[in-house]
DSSP file (Angstrom, degrees, kcal/mol; ACC not computed):
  #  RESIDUE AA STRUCTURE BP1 BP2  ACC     N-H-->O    O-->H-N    N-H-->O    O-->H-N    TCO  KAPPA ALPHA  PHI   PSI    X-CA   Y-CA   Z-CA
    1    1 A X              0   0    0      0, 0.0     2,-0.6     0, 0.0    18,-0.1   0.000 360.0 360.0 360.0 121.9   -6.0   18.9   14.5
    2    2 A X        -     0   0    0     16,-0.2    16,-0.0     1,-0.1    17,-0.0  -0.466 360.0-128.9 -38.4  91.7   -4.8   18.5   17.7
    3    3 A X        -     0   0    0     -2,-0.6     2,-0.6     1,-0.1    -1,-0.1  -0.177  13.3-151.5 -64.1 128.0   -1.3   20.3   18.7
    4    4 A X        -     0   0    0      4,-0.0     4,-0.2    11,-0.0    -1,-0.1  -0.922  28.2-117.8-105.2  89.0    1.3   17.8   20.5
    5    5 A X        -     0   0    0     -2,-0.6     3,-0.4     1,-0.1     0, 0.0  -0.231  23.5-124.3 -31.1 140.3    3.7   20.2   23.1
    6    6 A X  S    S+     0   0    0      1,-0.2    -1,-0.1     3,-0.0    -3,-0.0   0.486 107.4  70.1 -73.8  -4.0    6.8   19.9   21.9
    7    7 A X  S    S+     0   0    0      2,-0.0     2,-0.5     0, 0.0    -1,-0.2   0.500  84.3 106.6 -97.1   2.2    8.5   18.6   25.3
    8    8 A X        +     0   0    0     -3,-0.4     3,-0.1    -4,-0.2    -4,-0.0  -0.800  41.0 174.3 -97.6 126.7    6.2   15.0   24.3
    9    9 A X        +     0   0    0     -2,-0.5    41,-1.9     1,-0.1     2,-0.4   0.643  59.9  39.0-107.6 -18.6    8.2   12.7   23.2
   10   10 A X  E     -A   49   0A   0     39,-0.2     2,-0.4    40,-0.1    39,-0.2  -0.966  66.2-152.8-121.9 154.1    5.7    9.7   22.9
   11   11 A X  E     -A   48   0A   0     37,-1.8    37,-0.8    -2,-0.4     2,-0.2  -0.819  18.1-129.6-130.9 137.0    1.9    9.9   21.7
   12   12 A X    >>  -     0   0    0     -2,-0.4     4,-2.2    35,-0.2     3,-1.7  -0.488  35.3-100.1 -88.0 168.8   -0.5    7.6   22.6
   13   13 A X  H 3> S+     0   0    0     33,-0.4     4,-1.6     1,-0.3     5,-0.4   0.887 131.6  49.4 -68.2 -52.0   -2.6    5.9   19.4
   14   14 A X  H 3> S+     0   0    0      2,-0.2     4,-1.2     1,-0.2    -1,-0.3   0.789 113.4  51.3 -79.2 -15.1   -5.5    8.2   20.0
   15   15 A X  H X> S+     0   0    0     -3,-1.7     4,-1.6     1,-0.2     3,-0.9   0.919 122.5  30.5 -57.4 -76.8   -2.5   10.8   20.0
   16   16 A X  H 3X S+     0   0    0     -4,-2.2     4,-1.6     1,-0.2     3,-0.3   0.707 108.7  65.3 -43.0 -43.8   -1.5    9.5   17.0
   17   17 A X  H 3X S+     0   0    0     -4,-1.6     4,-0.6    -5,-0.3    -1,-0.2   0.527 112.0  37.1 -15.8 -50.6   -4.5    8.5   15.6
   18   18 A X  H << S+     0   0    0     -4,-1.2   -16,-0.2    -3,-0.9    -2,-0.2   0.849 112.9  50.7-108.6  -0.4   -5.7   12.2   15.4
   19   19 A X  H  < S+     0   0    0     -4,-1.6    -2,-0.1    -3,-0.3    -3,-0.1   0.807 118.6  46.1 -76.1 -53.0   -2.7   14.0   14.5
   20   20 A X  H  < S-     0   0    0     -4,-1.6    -3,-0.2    -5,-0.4    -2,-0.1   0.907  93.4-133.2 -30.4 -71.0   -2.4   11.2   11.6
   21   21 A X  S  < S+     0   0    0      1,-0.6    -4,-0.1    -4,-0.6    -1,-0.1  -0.216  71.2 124.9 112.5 -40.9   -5.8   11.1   10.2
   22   22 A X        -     0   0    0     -6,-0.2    -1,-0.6     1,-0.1    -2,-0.2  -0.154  64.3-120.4 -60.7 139.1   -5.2    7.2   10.6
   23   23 A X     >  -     0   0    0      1,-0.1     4,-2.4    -3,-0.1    -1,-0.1  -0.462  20.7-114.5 -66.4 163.5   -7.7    5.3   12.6
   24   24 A X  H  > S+     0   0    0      2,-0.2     4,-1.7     1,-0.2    -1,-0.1   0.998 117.5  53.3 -59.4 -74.7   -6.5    3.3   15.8
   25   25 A X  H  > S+     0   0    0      2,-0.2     4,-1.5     3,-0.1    -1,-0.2   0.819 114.3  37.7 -26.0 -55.1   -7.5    0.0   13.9
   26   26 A X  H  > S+     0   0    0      1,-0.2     4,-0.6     3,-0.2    -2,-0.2   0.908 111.2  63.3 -78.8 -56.2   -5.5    0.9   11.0
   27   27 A X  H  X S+     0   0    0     -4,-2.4     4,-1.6     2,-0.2    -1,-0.2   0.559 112.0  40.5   4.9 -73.9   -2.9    2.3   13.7
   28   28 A X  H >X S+     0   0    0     -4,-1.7     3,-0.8     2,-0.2     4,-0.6   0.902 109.1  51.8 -42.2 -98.8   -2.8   -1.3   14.8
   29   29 A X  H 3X S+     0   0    0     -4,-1.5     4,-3.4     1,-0.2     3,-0.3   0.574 107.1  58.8 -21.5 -58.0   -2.8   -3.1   11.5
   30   30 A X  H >< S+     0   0    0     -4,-0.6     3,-1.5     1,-0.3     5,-0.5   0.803 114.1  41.1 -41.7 -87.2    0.3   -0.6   10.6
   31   31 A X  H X< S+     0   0    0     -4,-1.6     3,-1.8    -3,-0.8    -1,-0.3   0.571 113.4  51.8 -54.1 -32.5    2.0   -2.2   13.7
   32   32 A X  H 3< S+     0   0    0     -4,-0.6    -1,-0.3     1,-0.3    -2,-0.2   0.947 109.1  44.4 -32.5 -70.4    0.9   -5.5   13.1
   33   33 A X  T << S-     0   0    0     -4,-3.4    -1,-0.3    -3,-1.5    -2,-0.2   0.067 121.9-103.7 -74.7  25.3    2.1   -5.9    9.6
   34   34 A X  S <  S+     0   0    0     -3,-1.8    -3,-0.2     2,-0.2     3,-0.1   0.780  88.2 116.2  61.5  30.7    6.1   -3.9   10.9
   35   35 A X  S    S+     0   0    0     -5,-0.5     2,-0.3     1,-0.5    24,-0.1   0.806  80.1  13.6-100.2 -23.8    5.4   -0.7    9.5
   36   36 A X  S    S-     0   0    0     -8,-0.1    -1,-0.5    -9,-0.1     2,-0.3  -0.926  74.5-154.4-136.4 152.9    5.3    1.2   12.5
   37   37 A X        -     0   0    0     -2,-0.3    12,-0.5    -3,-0.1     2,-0.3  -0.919  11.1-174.3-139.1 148.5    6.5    0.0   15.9
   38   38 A X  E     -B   48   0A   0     -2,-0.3     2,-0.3    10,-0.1    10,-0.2  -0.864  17.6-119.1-136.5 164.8    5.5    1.1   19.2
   39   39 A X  E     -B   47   0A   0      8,-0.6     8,-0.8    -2,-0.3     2,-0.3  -0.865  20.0-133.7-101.8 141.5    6.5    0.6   23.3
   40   40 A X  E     -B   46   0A   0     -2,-0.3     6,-0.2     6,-0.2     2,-0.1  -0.855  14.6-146.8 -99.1 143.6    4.4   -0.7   26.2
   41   41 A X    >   -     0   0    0      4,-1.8     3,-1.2    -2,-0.3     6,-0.0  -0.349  39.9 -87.9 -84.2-161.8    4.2    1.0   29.3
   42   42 A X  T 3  S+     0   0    0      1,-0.4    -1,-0.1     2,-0.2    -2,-0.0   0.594 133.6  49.6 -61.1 -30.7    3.8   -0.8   32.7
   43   43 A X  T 3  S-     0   0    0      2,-0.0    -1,-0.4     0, 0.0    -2,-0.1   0.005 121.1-114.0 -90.1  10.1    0.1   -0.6   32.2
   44   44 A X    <   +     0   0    0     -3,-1.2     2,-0.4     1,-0.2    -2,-0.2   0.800  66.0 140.5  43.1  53.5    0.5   -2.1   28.7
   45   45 A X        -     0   0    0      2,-0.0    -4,-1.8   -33,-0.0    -1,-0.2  -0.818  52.4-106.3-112.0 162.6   -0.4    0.4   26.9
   46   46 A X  E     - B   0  40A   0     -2,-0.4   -33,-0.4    -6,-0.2    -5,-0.2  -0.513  29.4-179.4 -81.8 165.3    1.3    1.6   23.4
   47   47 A X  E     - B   0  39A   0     -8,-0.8    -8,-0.6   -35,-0.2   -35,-0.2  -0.520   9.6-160.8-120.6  97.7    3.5    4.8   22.9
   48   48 A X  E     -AB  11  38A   0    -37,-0.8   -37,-1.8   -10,-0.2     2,-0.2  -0.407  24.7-119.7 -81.0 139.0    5.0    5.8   19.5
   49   49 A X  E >   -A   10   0A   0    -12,-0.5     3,-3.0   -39,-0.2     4,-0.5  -0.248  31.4 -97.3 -86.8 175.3    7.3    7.6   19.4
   50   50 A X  T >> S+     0   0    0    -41,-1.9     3,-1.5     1,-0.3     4,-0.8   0.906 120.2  61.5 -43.9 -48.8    6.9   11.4   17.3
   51   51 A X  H 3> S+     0   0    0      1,-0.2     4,-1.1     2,-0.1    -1,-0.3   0.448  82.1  78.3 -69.6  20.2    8.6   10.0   14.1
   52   52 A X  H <>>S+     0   0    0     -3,-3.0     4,-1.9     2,-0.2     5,-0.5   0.904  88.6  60.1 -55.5 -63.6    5.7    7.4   13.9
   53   53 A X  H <>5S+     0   0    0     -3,-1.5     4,-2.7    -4,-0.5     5,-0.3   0.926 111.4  40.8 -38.1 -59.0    3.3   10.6   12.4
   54   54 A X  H  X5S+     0   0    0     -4,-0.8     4,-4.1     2,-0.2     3,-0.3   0.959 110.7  52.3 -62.9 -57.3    5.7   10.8    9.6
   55   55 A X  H >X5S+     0   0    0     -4,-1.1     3,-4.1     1,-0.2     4,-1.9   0.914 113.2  53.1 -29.1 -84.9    6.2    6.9    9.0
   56   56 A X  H 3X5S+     0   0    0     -4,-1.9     4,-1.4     1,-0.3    -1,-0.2   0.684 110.4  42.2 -62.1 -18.3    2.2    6.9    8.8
   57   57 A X  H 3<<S+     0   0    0     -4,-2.7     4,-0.4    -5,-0.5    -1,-0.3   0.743 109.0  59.0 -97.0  -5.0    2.0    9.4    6.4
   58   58 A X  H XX S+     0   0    0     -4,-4.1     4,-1.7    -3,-4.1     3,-0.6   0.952 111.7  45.1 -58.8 -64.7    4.9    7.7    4.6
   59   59 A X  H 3X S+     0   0    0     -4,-1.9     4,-1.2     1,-0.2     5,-0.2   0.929 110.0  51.9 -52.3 -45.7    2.7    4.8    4.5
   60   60 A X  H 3X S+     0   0    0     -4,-1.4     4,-2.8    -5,-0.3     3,-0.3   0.897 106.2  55.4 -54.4 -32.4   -0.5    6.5    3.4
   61   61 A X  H <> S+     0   0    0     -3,-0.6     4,-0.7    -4,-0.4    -1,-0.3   0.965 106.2  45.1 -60.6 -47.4    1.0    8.0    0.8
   62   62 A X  H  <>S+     0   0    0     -4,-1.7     5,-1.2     1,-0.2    -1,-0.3   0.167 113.8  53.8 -88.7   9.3    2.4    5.0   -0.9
   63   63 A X  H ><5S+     0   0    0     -4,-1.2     3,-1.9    -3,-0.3    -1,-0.2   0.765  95.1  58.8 -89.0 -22.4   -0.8    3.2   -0.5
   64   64 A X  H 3<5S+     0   0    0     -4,-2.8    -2,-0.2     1,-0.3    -3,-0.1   0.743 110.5  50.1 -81.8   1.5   -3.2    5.6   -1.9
   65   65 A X  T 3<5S-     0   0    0     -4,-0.7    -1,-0.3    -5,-0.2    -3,-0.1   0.536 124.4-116.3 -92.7  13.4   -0.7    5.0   -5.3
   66   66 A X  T < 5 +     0   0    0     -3,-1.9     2,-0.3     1,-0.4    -3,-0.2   0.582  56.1 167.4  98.3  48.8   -1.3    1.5   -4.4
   67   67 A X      < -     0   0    0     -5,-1.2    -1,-0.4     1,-0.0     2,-0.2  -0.572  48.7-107.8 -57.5 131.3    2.3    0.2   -3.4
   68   68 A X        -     0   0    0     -2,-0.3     4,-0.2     1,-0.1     3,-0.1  -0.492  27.0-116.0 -53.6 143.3    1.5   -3.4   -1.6
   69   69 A X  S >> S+     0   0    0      2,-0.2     4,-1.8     1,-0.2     3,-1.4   0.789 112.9  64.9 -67.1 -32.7    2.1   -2.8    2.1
   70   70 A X  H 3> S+     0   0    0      1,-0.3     4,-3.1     2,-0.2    -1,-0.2   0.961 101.0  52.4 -47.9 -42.6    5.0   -5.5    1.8
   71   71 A X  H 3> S+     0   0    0      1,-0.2     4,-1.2     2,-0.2     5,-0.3   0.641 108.7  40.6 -64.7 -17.9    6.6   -3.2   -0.2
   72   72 A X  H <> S+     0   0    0     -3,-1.4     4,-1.8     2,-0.2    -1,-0.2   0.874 116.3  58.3-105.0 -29.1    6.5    0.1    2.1
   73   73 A X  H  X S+     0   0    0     -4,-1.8     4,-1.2     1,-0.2    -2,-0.2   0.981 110.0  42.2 -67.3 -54.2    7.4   -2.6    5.1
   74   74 A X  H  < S+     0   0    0     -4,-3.1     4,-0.3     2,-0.2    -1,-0.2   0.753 119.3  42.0 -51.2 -49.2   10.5   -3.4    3.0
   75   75 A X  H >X S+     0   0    0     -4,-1.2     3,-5.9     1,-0.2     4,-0.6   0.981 114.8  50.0 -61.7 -85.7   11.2    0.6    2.1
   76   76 A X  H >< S+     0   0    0     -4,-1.8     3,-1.3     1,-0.3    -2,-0.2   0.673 102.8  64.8 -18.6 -48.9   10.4    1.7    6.0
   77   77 A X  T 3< S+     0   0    0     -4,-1.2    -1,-0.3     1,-0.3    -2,-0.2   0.667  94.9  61.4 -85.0 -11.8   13.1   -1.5    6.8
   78   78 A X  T <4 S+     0   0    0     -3,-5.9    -1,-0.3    -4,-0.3    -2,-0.2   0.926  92.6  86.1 -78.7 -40.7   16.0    1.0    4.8
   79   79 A X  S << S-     0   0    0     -3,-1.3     2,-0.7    -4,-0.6     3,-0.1  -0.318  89.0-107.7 -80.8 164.8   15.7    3.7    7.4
   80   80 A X    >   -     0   0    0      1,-0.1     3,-0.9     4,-0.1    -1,-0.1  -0.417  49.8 -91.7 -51.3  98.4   17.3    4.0   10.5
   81   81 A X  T 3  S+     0   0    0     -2,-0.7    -1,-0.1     1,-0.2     3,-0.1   0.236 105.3   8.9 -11.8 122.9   15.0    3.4   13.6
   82   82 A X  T 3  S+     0   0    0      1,-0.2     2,-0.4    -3,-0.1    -1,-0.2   0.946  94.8 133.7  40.6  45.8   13.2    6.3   15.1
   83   83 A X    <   -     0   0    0     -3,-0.9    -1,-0.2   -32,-0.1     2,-0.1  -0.969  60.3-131.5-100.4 111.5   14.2    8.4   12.3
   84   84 A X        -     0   0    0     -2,-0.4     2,-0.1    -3,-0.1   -32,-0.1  -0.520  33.7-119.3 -72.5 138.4   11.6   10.5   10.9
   85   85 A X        -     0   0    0    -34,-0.3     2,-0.1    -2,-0.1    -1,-0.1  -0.422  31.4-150.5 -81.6 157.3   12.0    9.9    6.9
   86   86 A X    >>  -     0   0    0     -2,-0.1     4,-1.7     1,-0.0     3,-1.1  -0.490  29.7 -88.7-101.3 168.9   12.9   13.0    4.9
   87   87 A X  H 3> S+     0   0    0      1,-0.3     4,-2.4     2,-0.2     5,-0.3   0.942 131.1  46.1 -59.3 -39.5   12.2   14.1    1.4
   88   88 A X  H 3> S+     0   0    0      1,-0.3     4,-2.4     2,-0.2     5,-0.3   0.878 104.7  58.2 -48.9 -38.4   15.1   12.6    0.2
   89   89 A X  H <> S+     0   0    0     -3,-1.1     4,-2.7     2,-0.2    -1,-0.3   0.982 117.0  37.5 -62.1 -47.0   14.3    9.3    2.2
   90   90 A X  H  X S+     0   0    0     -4,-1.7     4,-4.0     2,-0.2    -2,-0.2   0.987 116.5  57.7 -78.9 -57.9   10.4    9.1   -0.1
   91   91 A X  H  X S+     0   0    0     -4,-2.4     4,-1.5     1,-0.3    -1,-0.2   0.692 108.5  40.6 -65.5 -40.5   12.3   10.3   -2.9
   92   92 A X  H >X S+     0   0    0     -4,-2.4     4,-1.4    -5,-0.3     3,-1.2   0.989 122.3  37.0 -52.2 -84.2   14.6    7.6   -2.9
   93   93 A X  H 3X S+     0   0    0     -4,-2.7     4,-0.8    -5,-0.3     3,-0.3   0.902 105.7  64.1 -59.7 -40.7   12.4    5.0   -2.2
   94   94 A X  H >X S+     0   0    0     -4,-4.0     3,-0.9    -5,-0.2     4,-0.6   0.827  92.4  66.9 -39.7 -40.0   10.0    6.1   -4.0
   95   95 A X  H <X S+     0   0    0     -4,-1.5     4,-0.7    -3,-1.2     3,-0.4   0.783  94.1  64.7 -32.9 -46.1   12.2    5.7   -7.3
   96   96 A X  H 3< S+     0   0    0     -4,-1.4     4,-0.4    -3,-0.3    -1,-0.3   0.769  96.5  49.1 -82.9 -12.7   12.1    2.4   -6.9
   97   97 A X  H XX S+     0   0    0     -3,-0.9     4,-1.4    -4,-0.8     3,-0.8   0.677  81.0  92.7 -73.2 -19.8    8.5    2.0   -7.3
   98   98 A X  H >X S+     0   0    0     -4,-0.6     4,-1.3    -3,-0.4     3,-0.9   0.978  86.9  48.6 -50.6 -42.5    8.3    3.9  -10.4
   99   99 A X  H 3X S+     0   0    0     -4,-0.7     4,-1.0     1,-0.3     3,-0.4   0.945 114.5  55.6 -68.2 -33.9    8.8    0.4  -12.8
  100  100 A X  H <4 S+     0   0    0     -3,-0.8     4,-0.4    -4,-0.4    -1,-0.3   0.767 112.2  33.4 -73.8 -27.0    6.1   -1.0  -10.6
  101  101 A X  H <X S+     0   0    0     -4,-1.4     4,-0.8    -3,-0.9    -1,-0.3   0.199 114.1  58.5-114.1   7.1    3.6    1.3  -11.0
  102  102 A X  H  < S+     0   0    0     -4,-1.3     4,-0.5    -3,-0.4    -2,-0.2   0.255 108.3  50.2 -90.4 -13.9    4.5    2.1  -14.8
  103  103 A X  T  X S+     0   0    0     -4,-1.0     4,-1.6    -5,-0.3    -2,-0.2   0.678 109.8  50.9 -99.0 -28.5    3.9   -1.7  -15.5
  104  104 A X  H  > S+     0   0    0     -4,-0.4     4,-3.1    -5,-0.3     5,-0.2   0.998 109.8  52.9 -44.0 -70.1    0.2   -1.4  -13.5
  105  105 A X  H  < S+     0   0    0     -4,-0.8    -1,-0.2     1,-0.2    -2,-0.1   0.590 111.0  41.4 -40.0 -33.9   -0.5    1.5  -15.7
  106  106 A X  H >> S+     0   0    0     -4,-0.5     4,-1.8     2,-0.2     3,-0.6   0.741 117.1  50.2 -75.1 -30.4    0.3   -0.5  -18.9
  107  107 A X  H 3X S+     0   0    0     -4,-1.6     4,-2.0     1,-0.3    -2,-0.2   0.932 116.6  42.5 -69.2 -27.9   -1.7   -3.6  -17.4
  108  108 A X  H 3X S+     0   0    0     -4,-3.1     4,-0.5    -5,-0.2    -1,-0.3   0.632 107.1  58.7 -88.1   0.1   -4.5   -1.3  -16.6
  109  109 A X  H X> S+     0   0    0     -3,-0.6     4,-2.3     2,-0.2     3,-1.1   0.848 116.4  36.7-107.2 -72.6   -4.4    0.7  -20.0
  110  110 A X  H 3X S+     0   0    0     -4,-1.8     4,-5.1     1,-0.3    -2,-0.2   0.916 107.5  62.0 -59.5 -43.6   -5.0   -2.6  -22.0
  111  111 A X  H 3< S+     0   0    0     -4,-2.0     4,-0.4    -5,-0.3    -1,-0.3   0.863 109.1  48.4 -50.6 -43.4   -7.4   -4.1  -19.4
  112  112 A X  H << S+     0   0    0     -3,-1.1    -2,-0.2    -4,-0.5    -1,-0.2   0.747 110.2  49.2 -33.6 -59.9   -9.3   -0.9  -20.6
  113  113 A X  H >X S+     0   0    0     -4,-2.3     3,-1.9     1,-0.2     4,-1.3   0.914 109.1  51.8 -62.0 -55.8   -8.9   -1.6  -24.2
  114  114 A X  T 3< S+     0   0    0     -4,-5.1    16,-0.3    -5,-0.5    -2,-0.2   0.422 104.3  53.3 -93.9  10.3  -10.0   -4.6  -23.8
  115  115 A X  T 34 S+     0   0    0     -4,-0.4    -1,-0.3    -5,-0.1    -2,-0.1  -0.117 101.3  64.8 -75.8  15.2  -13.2   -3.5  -21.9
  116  116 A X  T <> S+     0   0    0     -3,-1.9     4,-1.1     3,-0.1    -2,-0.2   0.762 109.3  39.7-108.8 -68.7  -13.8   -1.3  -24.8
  117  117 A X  T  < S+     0   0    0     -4,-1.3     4,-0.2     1,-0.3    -3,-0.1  -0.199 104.4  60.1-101.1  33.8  -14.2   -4.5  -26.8
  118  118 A X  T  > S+     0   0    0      3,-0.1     4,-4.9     2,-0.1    -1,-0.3   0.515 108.0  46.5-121.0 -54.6  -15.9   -6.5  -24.7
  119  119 A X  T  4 S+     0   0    0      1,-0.2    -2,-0.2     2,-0.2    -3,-0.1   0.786 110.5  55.8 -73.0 -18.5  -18.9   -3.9  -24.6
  120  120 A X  T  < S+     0   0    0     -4,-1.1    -1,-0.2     1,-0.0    -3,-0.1   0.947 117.9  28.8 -34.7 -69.7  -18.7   -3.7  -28.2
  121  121 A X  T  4 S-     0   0    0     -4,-0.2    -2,-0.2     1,-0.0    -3,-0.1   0.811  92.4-149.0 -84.8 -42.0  -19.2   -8.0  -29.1
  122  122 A X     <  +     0   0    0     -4,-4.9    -3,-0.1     1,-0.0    -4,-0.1   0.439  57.3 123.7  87.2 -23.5  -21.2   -8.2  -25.7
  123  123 A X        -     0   0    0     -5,-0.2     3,-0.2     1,-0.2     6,-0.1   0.780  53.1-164.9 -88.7 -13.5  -19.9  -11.7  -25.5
  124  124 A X        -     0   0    0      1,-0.2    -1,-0.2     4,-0.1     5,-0.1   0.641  29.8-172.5  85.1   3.4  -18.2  -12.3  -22.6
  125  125 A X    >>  -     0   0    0      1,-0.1     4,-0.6     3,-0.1     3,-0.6   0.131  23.0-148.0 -31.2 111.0  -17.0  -15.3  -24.4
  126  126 A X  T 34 S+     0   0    0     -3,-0.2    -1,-0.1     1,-0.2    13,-0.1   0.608  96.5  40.8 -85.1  12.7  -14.8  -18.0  -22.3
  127  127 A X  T 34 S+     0   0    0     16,-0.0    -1,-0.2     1,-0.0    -2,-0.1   0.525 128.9  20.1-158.7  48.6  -13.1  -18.7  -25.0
  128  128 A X  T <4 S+     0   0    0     -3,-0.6    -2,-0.1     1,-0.0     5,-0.1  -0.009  90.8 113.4-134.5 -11.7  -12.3  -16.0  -26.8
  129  129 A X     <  -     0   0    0     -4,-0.6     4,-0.2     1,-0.1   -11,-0.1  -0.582  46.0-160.8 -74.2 130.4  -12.8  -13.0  -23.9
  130  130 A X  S    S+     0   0    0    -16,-0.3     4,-0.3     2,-0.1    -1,-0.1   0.599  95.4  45.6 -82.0  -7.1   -9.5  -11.6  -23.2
  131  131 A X  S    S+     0   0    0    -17,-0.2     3,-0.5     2,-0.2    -1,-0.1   0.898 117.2  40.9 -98.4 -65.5  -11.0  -10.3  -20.0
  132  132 A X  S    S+     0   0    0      1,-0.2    -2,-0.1    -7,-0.1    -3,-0.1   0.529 135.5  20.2 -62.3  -5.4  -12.9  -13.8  -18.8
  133  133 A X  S >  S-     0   0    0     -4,-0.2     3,-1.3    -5,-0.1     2,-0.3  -0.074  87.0-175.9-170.3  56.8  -10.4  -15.8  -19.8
  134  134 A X  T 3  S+     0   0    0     -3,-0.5    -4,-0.1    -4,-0.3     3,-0.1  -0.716  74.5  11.7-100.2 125.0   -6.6  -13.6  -20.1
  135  135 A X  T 3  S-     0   0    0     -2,-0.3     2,-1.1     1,-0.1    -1,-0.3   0.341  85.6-178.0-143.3  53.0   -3.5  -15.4  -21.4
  136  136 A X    <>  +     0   0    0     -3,-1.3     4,-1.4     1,-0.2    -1,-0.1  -0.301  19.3 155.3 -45.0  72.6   -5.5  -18.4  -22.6
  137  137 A X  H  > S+     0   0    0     -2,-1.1     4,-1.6     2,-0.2    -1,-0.2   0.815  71.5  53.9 -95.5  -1.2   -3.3  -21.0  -24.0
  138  138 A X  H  > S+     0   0    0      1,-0.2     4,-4.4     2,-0.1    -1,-0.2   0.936 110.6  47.2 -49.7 -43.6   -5.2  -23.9  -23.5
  139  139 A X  H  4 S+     0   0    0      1,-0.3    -2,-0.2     2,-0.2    -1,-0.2   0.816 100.6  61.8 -74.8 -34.6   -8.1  -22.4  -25.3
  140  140 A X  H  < S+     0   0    0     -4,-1.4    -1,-0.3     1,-0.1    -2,-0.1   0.997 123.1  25.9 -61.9 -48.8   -5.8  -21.1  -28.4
  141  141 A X  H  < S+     0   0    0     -4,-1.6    -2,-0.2     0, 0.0    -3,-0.1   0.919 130.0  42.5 -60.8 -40.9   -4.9  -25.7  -29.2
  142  142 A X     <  -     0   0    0     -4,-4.4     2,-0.3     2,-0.1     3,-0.1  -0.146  60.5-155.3-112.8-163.6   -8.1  -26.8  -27.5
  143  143 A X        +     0   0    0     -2,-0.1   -16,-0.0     2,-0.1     2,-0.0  -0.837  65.9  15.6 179.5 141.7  -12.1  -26.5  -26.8
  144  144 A X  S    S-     0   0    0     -2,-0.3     2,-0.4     2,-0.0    -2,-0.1  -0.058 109.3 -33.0  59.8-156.7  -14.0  -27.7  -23.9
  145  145 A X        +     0   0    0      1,-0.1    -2,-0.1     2,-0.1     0, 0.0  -0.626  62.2 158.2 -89.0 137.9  -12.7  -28.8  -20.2
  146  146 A X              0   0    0     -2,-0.4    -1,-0.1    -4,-0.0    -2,-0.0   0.215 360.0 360.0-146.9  10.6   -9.2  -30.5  -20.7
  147  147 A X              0   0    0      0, 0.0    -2,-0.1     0, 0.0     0, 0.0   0.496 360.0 360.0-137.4 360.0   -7.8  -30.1  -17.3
């Protein structure tokens, strides 16, 4: 990994880009979507400033536990500008994911079960399958197409 002098105050995205681990595309996309923000010089080129690294590994983190990026734009929007966040800052925000990703975990636990018993019956049923056809309430009153 590439060593950044300490007297640099702005990285360019391949700066950034290898320090990160993030590619320049997603580099971009980050900025795109407000998750990281950057300056043009005169030549129009980008320069983030250093607490960008930390921001991108805020974001990577909370995607690979699969927080929506709306959701980390919205967290990222709590700190203070060209701050790098601190443990306290993920710890914090993080907290507030926990109910979001403890209600995934139950949805995916049943989704589970109920792939269990799918491969059991084989049928694949649309109107019975909890899987093909999941919080069916036509299908408990009626049978066939009614909408």
């Amino acid at each position: 990994m590439p060593q950044i002098p300490e007297n640099v105050h702005e990285l360019t995205v391949g700066q950034l880009s290898a320090r990160s681990g993030a590619a320049v595309s997603a580099l971009h996309f980050y900025e795109s979507k407000g998750l990281i923000s950057s300056r043009r010089t005169s030549g129009n080129q980008r320069r983030y400033t250093r607490d960008a690294l930390r921001r991108v590994a805020f974001v990577r983190a909370a995607q690979r536990v699969g927080i929506p990026l709306a959701s980390i734009r919205d967290a990222l929007a709590q700190l203070p500008e060209e701050r790098t966040p601190t443990h306290e800052d993920w710890a914090r925000l993080s907290e507030a994911w926990r109910t979001e990703l403890d209600q995934r975990i139950a949805r995916l636990g049943r989704l589970r079960d109920h792939l269990t018993d799918c491969i059991g019956c084989g049928c694949l049923s649309l109107e019975t399958c909890a899987l093909s056809n999941p919080d069916d309430i036509f299908g408990e009153k009626f049978t066939g197409s009614r909408l």
